[in-house]
N, C-alpha and C positions, 0 to 999 in steps of 0.2 A: 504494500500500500504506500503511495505515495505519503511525505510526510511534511507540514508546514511550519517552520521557526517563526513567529511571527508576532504582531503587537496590533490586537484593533485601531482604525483611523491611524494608518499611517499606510505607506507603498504595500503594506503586507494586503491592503484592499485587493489591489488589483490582481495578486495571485489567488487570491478566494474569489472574485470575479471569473476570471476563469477558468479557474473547478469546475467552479457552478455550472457554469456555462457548458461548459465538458459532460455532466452531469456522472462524473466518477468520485468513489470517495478518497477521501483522503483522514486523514491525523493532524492536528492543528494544534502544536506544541506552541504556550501564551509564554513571549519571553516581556515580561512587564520592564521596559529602558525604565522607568520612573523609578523604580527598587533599583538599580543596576544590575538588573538581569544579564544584559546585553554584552557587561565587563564578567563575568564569571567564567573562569578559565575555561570551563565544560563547555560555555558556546562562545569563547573566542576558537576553541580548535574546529568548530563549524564558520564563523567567520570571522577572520582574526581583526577586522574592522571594526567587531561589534555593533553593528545594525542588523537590521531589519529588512527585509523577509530573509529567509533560506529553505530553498527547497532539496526536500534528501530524494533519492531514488534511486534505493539499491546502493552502491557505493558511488554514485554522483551526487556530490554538494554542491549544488548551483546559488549564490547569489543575484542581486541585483534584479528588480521587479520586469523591466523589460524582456531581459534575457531570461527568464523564468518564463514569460509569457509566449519568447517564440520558440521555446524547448515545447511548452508542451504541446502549442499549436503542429509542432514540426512533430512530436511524441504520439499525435491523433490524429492523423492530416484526412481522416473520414470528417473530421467535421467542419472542415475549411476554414475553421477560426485564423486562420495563418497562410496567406498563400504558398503555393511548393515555391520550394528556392530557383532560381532561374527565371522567372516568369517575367512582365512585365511589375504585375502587381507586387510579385515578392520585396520587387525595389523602390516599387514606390509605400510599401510597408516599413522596409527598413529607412527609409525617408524620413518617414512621420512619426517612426518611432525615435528615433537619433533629434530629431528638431523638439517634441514636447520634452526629451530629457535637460538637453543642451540649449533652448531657448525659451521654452513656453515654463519651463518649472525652474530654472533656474532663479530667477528673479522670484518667485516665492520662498524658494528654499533661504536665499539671502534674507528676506524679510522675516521670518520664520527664525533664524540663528541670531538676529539684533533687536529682534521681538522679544523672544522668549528664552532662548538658547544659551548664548552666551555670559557671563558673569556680567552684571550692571556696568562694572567700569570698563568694560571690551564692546559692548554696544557702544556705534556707530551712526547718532539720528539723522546725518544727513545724508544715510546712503538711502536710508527710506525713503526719503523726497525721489531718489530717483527709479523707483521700484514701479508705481503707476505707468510710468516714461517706456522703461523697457519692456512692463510685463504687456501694455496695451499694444509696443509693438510688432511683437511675439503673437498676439489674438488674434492682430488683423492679417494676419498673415495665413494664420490656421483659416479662417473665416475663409481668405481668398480660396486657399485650398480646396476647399469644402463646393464652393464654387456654385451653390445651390445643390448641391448635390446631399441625400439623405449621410453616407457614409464616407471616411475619408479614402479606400480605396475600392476601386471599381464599384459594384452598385450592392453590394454585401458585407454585412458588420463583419468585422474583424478583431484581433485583441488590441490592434493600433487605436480603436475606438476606447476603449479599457483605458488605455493609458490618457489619450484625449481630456476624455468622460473626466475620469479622476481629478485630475491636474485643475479642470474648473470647479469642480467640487471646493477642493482645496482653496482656488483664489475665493471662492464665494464665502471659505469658513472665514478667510483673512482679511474679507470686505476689501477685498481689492479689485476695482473695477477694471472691466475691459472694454466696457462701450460696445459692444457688435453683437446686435439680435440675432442675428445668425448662429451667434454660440448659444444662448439663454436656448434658442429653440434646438441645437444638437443636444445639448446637456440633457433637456427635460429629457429628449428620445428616446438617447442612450440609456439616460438612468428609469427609463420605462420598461425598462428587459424586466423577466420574471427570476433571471439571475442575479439582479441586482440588489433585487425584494431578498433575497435568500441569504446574499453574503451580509443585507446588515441583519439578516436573523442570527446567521451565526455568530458575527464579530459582537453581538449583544449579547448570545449568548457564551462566548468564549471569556465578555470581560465581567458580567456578572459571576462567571465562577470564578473567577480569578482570587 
């Protein structure tokens, strides 16, 4: 059985997303970072970085929420959550996925570490001023992509959507505006899947046992 290291509301979403989605089970190991779960030797030797997500299978430790989502799309390829590699689409999957980690999240994530993160006197208030700046132009970009189109590759959801999906989730938790109704109406879509209803049943019920 596939096995998940992971922390509700945070990147570990998007591997419970597509599970779900997958509709296979898996094991959902709760590493709470707030305790210092994440620093405890036992899961530094699964990810010596100590974050969040990791997925086990079998003797592969895979990190990093992207690369988790095209293992298992490429692990399941009956369900085309992932285009096959070589395609047209595959590249413009890996496109979309590389640009929301390196442009469209990156500017939350900064915001997020001078927000909350970092010790009082290592925050940084005027890098915030320029977080709306980049992260808005990061959205209009996605928006163009999208181009009217329901999904961001060819005419069928994918996990690049997953990743998308989340990432505005995330700016809406940190009321950081993006201005482009185009997203407001991807966002509701995406998070209208009957998989998405499920991962926050679990992630409520993984942190209420905690």
């Amino acid at each position: 059985m596939l096995e998940v290291y992971g922390m509700p509301r945070t990147r570990t979403t998007r591997v419970i997303w597509a599970l779900e989605e997958l509709g296979i089970e898996y094991q959902y190991h709760l590493i709470d970072l707030f305790k210092g779960e994440g620093q405890a030797p036992a899961y530094l030797k699964l990810n010596p970085f100590g974050k969040v997500p990791v997925l086990v299978d079998g003797e592969l430790l895979l990190s990093e929420s992207a690369a988790i989502c095209a293992y298992l799309g490429d692990k399941f390829p009956e369900s085309e959550l992932v285009p096959r590699p070589g395609t047209a689409d595959r590249a413009k999957y890996d496109q979309w996925s590389y640009f929301v980690l390196t442009e469209l999240e990156q500017p939350l994530w900064t915001a997020f570490k001078h927000r909350f993160l970092y010790p009082p006197g290592k925050r940084v208030p005027a890098i915030l001023e320029l977080i709306p700046l980049d992260f808005g132009r990061a959205a209009t970009v996605l928006a163009k992509g999208l181009n009217g189109r329901e999904f961001l590759v060819g005419d069928r959801f994918t996990l690049v959507d997953v990743l998308a999906a989340h990432t505005l989730i995330w700016a809406r938790a940190l009321k950081i505006p993006h201005g482009q109704a185009a997203l407001e109406d991807y966002e509701q879509r995406i998070c209208s899947r009957p998989a998405y209803a499920r991962t926050r049943e679990r992630e409520a019920k993984e942190a209420g046992g905690k």
